[in-house]
C-alpha positions in Angstrom: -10.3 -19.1 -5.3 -7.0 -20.8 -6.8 -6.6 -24.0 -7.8 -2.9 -25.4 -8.1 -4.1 -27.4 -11.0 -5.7 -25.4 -13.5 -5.0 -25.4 -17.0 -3.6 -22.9 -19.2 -6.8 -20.8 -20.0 -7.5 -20.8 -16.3 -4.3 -19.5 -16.3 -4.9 -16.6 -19.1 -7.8 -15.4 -16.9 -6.1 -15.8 -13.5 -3.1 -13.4 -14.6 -4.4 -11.5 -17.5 -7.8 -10.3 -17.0 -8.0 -10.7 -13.4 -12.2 -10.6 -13.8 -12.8 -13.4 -11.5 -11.7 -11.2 -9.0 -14.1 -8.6 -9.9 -16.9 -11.3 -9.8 -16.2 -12.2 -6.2 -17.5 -8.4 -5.1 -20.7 -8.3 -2.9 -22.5 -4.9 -1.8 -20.3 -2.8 0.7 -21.2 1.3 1.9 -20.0 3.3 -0.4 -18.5 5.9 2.1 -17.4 3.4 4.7 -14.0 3.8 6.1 -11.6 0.8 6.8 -11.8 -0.4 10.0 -8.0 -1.9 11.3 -7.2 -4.6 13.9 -3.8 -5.3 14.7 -1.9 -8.7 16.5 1.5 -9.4 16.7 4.1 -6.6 17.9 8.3 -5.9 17.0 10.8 -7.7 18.8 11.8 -4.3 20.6 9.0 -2.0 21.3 10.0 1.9 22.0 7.7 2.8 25.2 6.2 6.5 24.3 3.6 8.8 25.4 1.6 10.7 23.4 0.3 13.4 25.6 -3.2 14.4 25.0 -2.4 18.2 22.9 -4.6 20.9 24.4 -6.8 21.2 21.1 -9.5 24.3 20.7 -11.9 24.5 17.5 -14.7 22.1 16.5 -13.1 20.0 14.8 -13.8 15.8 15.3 -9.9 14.3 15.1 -8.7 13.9 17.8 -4.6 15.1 16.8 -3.0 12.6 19.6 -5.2 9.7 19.2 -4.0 9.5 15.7 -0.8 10.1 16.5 -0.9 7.3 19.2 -2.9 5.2 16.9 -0.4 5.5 14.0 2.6 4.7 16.1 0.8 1.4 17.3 0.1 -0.3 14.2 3.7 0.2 13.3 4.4 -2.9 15.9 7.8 -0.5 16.5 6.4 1.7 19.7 4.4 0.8 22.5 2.1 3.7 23.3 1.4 4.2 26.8 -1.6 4.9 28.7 -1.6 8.6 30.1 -5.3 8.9 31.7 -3.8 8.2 35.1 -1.3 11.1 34.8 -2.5 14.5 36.6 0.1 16.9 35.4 -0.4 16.9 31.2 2.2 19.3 29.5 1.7 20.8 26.9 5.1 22.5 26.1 8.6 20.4 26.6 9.2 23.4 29.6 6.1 22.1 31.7 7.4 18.4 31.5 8.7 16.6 34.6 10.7 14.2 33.4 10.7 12.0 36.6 7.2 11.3 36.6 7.4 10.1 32.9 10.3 8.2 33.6 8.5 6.2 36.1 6.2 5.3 33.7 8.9 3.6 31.9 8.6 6.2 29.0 11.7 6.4 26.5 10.3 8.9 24.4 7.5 11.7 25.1 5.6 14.0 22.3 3.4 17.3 23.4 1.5 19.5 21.6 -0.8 22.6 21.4 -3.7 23.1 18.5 -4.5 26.8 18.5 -7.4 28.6 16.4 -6.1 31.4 14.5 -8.0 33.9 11.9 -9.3 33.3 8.7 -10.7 29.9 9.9 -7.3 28.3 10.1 -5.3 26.3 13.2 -1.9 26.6 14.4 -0.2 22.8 15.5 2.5 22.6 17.3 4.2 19.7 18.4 7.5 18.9 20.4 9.1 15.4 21.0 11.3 15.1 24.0 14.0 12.2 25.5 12.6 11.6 28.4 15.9 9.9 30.0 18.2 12.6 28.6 15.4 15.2 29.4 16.2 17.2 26.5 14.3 18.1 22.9 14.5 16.1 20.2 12.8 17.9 17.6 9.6 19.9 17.3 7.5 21.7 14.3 4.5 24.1 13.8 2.0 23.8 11.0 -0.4 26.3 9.6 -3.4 24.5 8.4 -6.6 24.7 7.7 -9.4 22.5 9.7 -9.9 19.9 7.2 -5.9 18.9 7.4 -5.8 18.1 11.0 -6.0 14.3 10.2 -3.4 14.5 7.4 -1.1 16.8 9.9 -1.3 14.2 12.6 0.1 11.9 10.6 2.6 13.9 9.2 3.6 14.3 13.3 3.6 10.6 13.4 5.3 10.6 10.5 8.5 12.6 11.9 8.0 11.0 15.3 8.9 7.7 13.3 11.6 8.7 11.4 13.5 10.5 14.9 13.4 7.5 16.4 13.5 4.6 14.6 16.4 6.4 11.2 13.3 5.3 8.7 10.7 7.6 6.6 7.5 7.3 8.1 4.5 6.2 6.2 1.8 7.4 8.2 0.5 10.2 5.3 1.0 8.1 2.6 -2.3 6.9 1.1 -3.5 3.7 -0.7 -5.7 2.7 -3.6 -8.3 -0.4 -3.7 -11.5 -1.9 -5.6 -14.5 -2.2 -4.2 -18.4 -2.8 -5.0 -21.6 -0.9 -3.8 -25.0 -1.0 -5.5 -23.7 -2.8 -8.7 -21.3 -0.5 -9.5 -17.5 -1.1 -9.4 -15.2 1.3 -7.3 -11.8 2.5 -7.3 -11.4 4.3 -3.9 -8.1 6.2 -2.3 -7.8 6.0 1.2 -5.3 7.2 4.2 -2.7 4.9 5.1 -5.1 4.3 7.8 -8.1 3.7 6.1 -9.6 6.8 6.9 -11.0 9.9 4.4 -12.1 7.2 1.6 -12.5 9.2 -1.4 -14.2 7.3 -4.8 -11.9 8.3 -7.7 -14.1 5.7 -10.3 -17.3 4.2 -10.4 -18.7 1.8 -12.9 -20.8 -0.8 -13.9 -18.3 -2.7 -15.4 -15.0 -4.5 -13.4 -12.2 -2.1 -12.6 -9.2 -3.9 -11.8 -5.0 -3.4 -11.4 -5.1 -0.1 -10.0 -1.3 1.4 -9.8 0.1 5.0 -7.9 2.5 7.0 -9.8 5.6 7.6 -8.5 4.3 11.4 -7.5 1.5 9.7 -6.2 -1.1 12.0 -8.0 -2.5 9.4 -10.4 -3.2 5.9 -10.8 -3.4 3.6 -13.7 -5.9 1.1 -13.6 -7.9 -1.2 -16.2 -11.8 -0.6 -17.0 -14.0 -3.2 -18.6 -16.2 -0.5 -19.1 -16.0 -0.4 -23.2 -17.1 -4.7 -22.5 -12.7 -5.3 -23.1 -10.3 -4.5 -20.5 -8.6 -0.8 -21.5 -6.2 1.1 -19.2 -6.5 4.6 -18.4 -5.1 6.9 -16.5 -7.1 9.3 -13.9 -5.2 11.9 -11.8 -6.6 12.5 -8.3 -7.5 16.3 -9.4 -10.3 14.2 -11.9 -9.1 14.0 -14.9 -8.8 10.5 -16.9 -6.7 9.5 -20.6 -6.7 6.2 -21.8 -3.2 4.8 -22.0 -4.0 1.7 -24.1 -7.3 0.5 -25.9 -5.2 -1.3 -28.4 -6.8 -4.3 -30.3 -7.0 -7.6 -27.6 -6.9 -7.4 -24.2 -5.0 -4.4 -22.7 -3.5 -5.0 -19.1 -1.4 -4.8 -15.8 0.1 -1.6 -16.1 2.8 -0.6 -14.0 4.8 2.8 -13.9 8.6 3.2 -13.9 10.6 4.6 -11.3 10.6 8.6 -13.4 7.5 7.8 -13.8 8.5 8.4 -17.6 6.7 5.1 -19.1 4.7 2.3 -17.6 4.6 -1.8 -18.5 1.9 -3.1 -20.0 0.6 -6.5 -21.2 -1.3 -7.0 -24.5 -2.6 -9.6 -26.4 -2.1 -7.5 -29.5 -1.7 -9.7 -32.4 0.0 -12.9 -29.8 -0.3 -14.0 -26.7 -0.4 -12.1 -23.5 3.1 -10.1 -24.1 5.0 -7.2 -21.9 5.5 -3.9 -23.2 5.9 -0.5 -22.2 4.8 2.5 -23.7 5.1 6.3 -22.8 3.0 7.5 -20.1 1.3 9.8 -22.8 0.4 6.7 -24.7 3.3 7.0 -27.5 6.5 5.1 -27.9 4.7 0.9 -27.7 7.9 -1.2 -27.8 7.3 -4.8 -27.5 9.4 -6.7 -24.5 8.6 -10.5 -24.5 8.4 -12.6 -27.2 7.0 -16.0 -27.7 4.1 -18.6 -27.4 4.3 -18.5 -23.3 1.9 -16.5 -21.8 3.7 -13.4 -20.1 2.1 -10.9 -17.3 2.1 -8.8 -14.4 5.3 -6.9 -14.8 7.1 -4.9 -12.3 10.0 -2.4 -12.7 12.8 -3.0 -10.6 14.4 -0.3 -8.3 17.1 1.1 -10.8 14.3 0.3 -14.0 16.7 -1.7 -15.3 14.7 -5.0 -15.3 11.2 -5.4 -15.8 10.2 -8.4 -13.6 7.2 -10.6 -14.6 5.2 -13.9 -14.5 5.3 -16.3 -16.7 4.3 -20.1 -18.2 7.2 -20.7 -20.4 8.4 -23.3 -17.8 5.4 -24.9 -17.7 4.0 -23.8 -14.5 3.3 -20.2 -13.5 7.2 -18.5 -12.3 8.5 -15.4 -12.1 11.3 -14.1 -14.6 13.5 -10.4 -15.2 14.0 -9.6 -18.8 15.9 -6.1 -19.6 13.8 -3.1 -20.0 15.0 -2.7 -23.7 14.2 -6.4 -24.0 16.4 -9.6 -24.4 15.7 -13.4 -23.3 14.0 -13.2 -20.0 16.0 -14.8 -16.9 14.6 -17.1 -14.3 13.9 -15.8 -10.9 12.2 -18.2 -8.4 13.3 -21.8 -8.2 11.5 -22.7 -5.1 8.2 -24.0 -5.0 5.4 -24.9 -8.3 3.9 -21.6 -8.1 4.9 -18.1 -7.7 2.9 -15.2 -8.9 2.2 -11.2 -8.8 6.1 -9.7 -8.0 6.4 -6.4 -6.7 9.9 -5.0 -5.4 11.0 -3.7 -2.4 11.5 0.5 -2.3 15.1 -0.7 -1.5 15.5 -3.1 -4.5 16.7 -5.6 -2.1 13.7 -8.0 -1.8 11.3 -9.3 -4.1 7.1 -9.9 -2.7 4.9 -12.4 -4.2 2.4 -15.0 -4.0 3.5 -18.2 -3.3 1.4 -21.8 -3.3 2.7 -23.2 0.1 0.7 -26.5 -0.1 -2.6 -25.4 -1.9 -2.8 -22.2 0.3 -1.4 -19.1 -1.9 0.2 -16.5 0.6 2.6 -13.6 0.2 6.2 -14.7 0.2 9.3 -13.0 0.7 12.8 -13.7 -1.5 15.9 -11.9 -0.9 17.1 -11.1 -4.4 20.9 -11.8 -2.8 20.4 -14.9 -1.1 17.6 -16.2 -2.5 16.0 -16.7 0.9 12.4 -16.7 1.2 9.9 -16.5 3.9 6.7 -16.9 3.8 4.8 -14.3 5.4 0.5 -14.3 5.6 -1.5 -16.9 7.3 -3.8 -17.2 4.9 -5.4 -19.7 1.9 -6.6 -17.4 -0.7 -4.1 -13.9 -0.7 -3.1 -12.2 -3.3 -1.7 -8.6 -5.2 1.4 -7.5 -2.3 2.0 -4.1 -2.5 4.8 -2.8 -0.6 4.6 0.4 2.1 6.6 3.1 0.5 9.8 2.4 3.4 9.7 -1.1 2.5 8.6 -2.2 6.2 4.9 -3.6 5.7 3.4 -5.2 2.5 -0.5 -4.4 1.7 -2.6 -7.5 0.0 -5.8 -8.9 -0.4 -7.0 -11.8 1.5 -10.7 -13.6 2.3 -12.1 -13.5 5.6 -15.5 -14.9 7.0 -16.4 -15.6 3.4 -15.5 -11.7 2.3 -12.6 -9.9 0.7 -10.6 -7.7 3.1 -7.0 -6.1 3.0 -4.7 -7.1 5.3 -1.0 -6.1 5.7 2.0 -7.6 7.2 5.3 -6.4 8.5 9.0 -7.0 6.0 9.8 -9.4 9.0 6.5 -11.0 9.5 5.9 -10.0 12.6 3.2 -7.7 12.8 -0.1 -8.4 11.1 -3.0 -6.5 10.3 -6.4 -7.2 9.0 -8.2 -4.3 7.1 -12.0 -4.7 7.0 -14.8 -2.8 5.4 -18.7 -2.9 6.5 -20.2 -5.5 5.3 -18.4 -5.9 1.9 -15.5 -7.0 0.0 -12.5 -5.5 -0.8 -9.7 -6.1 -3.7 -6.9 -5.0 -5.3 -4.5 -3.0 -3.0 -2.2 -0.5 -4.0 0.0 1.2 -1.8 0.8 5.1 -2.6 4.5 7.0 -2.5 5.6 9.5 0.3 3.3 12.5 -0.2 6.2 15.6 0.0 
């Protein structure tokens, strides 16, 4: 899909428009769900058990499976099997901590799902040290039947952050492209793939989806109008354009507040960065110049707006001040380097690298300068980082198909995100839902 020696229009239309992307869709199902196989593991696996919670009502989730299953793809906790175990508690008082202990367990959750009135279902949950034999935490949620998923991983979620410091990312959500029946899709999953809901559907290519930071819409560009326009669609349905300005509008991405979003236009010059108000007013122009400039990113503090850019020559990534100024140069290393995003943590910088005609997402250290190449892959691209900063979400090819696969901040876990029978494009990964 990339070529290390293409010329400046192939350029314009790699990091611009983005259509070819679009192009590469075949039929997928519509309502299928993202299917997730994992390799790799951290250095230092946490040995817990997820004990089976006593669960009454009808629903289909099964609460500790996706607790267990959440916990796994981390690569931070190995989950251990519990079939063997006769005694299952349910309540930290019923446990006996010896017979967990000679499991090797560290670390033990339990739990109860009870049916209440008014069609709704009581979860509790309780994690317990099993070598200090004591409680470490324990909560109750009131929910109705159609949370249960979203409340296990909430539980995985706090399971997480007890024992490893970090926020969890387990109910978090991501957005991505897809294709079905020749119509374009922008879809919003769980972190897990699971509950895909279609938020867009056209005819035309929908590309560059990107999450608010309340995570209840997402910009994205729609060639629906036959030139690419951004809008904005919350997840509650409703849609604005941002930008439908004369040219090709572009690549939006929202500041931190959420207050304005960069944008790139060819409005009267070559493919420039600017940002405008998220209610469409206030479009101040950024870069200037005859170099083609694209897919910006706000830094952490929204101080810097980082970006790609051919004014070297070759394709490179630069910071430039959110109020404008002469850009700066950011990556030295290698011919190529492409599609920035920034850590949660303002400490890193993701992008796609050409490592020997194979493009694959990279890893610099904004202090050192360090950088580690992290996918396997010949043909990824758009990283999008996990809202803790531990895995990064991209797209990849496999078998001759578009999938999502993810990585972990040290490279050590990897993942490989597949839907049925189709391809798949365009990750974005969603804030902490509070």
């Amino acid at each position: 899909m990339h070529n290390p020696k293409f010329s400046r229009l192939q350029f314009t239309k790699l990091l611009n428009l983005a259509i070819f992307s679009a192009s590469l869709f075949i039929s997928s199902l519509a309502n299928a769900a993202l299917e997730i196989e994992i390799s790799g593991g951290g250095a230092q696996q946490v040995p817990i058990a997820i004990v089976p919670f006593e669960q009454s009502g009808n629903s289909t989730d099964n609460i500790s499976s996706i607790i267990a299953a959440d916990l796994k793809r981390s690569g931070l906790f190995r989950v251990l099997e519990t079939g063997g175990v006769v005694n299952k508690p349910t309540d930290i008082t019923q446990i006996k901590y010896s017979e967990w202990a000679n499991l090797q367990a560290q670390a033990m959750a339990v739990g109860v799902v009870e049916t209440l009135p008014n069609n709704r279902l009581k979860v509790t949950f309780q994690l317990a040290d099993v070598l200090k034999q004591s409680q470490l935490t324990g909560m109750q949620y009131n929910i109705a039947p159609n949370q249960l998923r979203t409340t296990a991983h909430k539980i995985a979620d706090v399971i997480y952050q007890k024992l490893t410091g970090e926020s969890g990312i387990f109910a978090s959500r991501i957005a991505y492209i897809t294709k079905a029946n020749d119509r374009y899709m922008l879809k919003v999953a769980d972190a897990d793939g699971a509950n895909p809901l279609t938020m867009v559907s056209s005819k035309e290519p929908i590309i560059s989806p990107a999450w608010s930071p309340e995570g209840n819409k997402i910009a994205y560009v729609s060639f629906e109008k036959k030139k690419p326009i951004i809008y904005v669609q919350s997840l509650s349905g409703q849609r604005t354009v941002l930008a439908g300005f004369k040219g090709n509008n572009s690549a939006p991405a929202w500041s931190p507040d959420g207050s304005k979003l960069a944008i790139v236009l060819t409005y009267g010059a070559n493919s420039q960065v600017y940002t405008i108000n998220a209610d469409g007013s206030g479009l101040s122009r950024i870069t200037k110049g005859n170099a083609i400039d694209t897919e910006p990113t706000w830094s952490s503090d929204a101080k810097w707006i980082y970006f790609t850019s051919d004014r070297g020559g070759k394709p490179q990534i630069y910071k430039v001040s959110a109020n404008g100024g002469d850009p700066q140069r950011v990556t030295f290393e290698g011919a190529y380097n492409v599609s920035p995003r920034f850590s949660p943590d303002g400490k890193s910088l993701a992008m796609i690298r050409n490592d020997g005609g194979k493009f694959r997402v990279a890893l610099q250290d904004l202090t050192t300068g360090q950088v580690q190449l992290l996918s396997d892959g010949s043909q990824d691209e758009s990283p999008s980082f996990a809202p803790n900063g531990r895995v990064i979400l991209y797209a990849t090819r496999s078998s001759g198909h578009g999938a999502l696969a993810a990585v972990s901040a040290d490279g050590r876990v990897k993942q490989r995100l597949n839907e049925s029978g189709g391809d798949i494009r365009e990750p974005a990964w969603g804030p902490l839902i509070k």
